[in-house]
N, C-alpha and C positions, 0 to 999 in steps of 0.2 A: 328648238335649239338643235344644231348638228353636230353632230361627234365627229371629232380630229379624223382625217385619214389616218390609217394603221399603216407605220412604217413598214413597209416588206422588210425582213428576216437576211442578212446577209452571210450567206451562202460560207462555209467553212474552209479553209483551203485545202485543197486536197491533199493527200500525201504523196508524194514522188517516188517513185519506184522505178531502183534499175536492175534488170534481170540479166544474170550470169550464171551460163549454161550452155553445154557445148554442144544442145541437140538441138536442133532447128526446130523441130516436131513438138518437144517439151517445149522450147521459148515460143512457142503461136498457141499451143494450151493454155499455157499461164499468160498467157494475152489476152485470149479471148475471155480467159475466166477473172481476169482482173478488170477488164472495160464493163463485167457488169456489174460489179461491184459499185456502189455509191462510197466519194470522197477517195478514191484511189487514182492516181493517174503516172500510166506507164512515160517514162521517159528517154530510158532508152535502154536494147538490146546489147548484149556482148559474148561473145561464144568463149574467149579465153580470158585469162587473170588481166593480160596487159589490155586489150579490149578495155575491161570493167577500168581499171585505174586512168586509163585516158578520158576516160567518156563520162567519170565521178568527176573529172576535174572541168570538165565543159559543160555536165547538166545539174550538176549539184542534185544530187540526189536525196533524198532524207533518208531514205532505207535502200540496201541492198540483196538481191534475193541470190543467193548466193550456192550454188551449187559447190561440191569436194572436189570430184574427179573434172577435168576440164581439159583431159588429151594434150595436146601438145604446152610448152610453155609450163608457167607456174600452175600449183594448184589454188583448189579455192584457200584450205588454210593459208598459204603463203598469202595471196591475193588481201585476203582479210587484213592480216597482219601487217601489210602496207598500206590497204587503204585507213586502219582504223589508226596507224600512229602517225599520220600524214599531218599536216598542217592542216588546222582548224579553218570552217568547219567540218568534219567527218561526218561523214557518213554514219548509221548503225547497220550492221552486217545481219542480215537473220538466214542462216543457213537452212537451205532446202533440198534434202537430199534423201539418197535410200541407202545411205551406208550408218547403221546403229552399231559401230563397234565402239569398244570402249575405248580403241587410241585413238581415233576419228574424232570424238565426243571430246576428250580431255583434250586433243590439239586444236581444235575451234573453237572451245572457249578458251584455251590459254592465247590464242591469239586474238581476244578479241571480241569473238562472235557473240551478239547480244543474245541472238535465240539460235534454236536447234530444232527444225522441224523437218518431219520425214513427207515423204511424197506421198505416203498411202493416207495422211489425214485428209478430212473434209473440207471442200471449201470454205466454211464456216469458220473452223479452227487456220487456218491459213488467214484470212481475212482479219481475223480478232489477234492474231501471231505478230499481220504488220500492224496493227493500230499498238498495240504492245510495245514496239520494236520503235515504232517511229516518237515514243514518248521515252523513250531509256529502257522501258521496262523488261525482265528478262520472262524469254518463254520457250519451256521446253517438252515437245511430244511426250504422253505421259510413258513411255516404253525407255522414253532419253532418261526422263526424272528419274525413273525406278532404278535406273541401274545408276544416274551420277549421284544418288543416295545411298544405294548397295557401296559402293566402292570409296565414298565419304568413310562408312561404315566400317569398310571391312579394312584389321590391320594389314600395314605395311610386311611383307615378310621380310627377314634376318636374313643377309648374306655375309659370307665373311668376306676378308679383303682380297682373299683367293679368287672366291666366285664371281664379286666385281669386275676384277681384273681378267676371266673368261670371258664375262659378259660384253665387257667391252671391246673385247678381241674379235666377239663374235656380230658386234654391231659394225664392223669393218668388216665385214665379209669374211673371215678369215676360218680356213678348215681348221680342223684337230690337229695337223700335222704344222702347219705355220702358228698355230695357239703354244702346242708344245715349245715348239723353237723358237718361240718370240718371250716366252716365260721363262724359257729353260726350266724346262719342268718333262717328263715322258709323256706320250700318245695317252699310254692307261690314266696317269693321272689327269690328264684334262676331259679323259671320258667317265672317269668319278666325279668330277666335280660337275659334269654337265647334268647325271644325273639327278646330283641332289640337288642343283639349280632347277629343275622342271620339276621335281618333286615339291619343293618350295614353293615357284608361281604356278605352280598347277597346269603347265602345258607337256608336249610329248614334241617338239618341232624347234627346232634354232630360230628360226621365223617369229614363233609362237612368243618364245623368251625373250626375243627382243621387243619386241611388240609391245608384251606385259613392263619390259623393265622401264622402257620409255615414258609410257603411262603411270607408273607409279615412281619415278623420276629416281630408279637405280643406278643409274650408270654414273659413273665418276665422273 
């Protein structure tokens, strides 16, 4: 008696992947090291934000590999944050970058971005990051984790309605001498109050405080 042929195994489909990133050199790396991966398959390139949201709407992508900085045009947060509130079906964004700061981190996932991973991890962890990404699932470099834990963790500081109100002055550009005169308040006092605002978020830079206030979502 002969046993049944054995059905061959029907092959999974692959996952789609579209790469956004504004270096030619990085998008033919992550090409070549995507083509050898099993169950991945690239569909198409984009060097800027609007690139990636034309080219989501023509190949339907399941994942997008999504670099921050992207030169001219939108960045990748913005980029995210249109592609992921778009008309259904979206895309999932997994950010691939070498920028780990903490407003970088807090503003791609508040837009959106399923994962956050850096450029210096393994192919390994990149590969397991999309298969992650292309199921909802979220994943983030263990350097990302450490700190979007640290700062779950760590309290909010206390400003008062004064310090707000510099801060906010100061996230419009605006000197000590236009802070004063837009408060009616003097020069010295808006450079008392700036101190004990960086003594508060813990920076020495205008830069630095707005940065932090953003991040920990100070601003009025």
């Amino acid at each position: 008696m002969s046993s049944a042929p054995s059905t061959p195994s029907t092959p999974s489909t692959p996952i789609r992947i579209l790469l956004c990133d504004d270096h030619v050199v990085v998008r033919a790396g992550l090409l070549a090291l995507l083509d050898s991966a099993d169950g991945i398959e690239v569909v198409g390139e984009a060097g800027t934000g609007e690139e990636a949201i034309a080219l989501v709407a023509k190949v339907a992508p399941d994942v997008v590999l999504m670099d921050l900085q992207l030169g001219e045009g939108i960045d990748g947060v913005e980029t995210t944050r249109r592609l992921t509130s778009g008309p259904a079906p979206t895309p999932h964004v997994l950010v691939l970058t070498t920028y780990d700061t903490d407003a970088d981190i807090t503003r791609a996932i508040e837009a959106g971005a399923t994962g956050y991973l850096l450029k210096a991890e393994r192919p390994e962890e990149l590969f397991s990051a999309i298969q992650a990404a292309a199921q909802g699932r979220t994943t983030l470099s263990a350097p990302v984790a450490s700190r979007v834990m640290a700062n779950m963790r760590k309290p909010r500081p206390t400003l008062t309605d004064r310090e707000r109100d510099i801060l906010a002055q100061l996230a419009h550009g605006l000197g000590n001498r236009e802070i004063a005169k837009a408060l009616f308040i003097s020069e010295a006092t808006v450079k008392t109050h700036l101190g004990r605002i960086y003594d508060k978020l813990g920076v020495d830079t205008r830069a630095g405080a707005v940065s932090v206030a953003k991040e920990q979502r100070l601003l009025p």
